[in-house]
C-alpha positions in Angstrom: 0.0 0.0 0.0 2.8 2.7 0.7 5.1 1.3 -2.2 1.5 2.4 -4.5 0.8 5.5 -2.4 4.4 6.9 -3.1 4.1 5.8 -7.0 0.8 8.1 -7.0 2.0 10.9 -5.6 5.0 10.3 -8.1 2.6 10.3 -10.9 0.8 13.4 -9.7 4.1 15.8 -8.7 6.8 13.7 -10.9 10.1 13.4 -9.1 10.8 14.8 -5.9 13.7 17.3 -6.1 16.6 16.8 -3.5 17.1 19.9 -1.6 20.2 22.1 -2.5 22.3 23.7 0.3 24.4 26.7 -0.5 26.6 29.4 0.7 25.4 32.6 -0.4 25.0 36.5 0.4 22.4 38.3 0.7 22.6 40.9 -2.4 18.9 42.6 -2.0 16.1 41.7 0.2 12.2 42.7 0.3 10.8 44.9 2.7 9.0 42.9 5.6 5.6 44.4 6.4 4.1 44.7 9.6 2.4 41.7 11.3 -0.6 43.1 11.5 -0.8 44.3 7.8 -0.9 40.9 6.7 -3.9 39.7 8.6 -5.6 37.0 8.0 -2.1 35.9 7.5 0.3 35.0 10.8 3.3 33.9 8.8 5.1 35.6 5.7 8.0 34.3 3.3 10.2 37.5 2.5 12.0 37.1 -0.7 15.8 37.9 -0.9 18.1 38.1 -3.9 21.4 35.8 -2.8 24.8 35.5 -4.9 25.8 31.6 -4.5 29.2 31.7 -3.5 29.4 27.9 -2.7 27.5 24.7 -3.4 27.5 22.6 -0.3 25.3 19.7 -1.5 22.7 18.8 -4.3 22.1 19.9 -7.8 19.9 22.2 -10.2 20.0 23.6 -12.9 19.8 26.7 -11.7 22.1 26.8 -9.0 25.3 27.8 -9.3 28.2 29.3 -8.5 28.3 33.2 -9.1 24.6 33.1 -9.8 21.7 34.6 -8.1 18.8 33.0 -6.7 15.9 34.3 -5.6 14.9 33.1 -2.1 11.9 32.6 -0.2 12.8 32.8 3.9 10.5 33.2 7.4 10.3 36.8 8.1 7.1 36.6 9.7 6.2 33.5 12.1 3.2 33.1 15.0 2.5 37.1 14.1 5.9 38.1 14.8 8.9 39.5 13.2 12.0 36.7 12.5 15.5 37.3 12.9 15.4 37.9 9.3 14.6 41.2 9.5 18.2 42.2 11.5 20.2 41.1 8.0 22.1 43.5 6.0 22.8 43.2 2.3 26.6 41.2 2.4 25.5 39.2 4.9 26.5 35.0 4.5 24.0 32.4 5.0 24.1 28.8 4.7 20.8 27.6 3.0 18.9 24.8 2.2 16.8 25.1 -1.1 14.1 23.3 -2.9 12.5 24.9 -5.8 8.9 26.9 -5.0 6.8 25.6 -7.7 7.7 21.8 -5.7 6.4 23.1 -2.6 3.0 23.9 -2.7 1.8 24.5 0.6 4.1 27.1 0.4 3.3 28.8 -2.0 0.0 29.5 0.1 1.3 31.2 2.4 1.8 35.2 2.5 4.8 36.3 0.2 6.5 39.8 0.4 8.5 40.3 -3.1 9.1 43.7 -3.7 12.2 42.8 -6.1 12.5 43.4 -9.3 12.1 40.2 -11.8 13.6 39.0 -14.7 13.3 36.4 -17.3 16.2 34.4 -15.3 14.6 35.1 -12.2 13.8 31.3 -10.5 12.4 31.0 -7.0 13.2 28.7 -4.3 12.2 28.2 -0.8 14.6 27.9 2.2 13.8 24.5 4.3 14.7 22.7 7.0 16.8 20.2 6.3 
């Protein structure tokens, strides 16, 4: 029963994409709004741009070296403001990425992105490893 209930989900979300961790810094990063501003909403992903400067573990296409990738990162949980919003632009991070479009629970939640976007833009969501 679980060896047909994995093939089905398979089937329904093709393969499941191994998370990526990387060393990058933060280049540019969206403004995060007040807590109460985003009501009903008690949790908000803040996007940030962030120049890979390492690649720990994993592989896509669209993560490397040099490049930037656009992140999605807790700067709102439980209604209140995350350590998130103490970064400055420079500042190094070690993070653990799976592509948005593979997550989407996550992509229900509240989402600051006040960057601008490009054609190469791709968008990825920091997890827990």
């Amino acid at each position: 029963m679980v060896l047909l209930s994995a093939i089905c989900l398979l089937a329904l979300r093709g393969p499941v994409k191994s998370t990526v961790t990387v060393v990058a810094t933060l280049k540019a990063s969206s403004k995060i709004p007040a807590p109460k501003t985003i009501a009903p909403y008690k949790n908000a992903l803040i996007s940030g741009d962030y120049t890979v400067v390492k690649l720990v573990s994993g592989k896509d296409p669209h993560v490397k070296v040099g490049q930037v990738v656009r992140v999605f990162r807790w700067g709102i949980r439980k209604g209140a403001v995350t350590a998130l919003g103490k970064l400055k632009k420079g500042a190094l991070a070690t993070l653990a990425l799976k592509p948005l479009n593979d997550l989407p629970e996550m992509q229900r939640e509240f989402q600051a992105d006040d960057l601008p976007v490009s054609d190469s833009t791709f968008y990825f969501v920091e997890v827990q490893k």
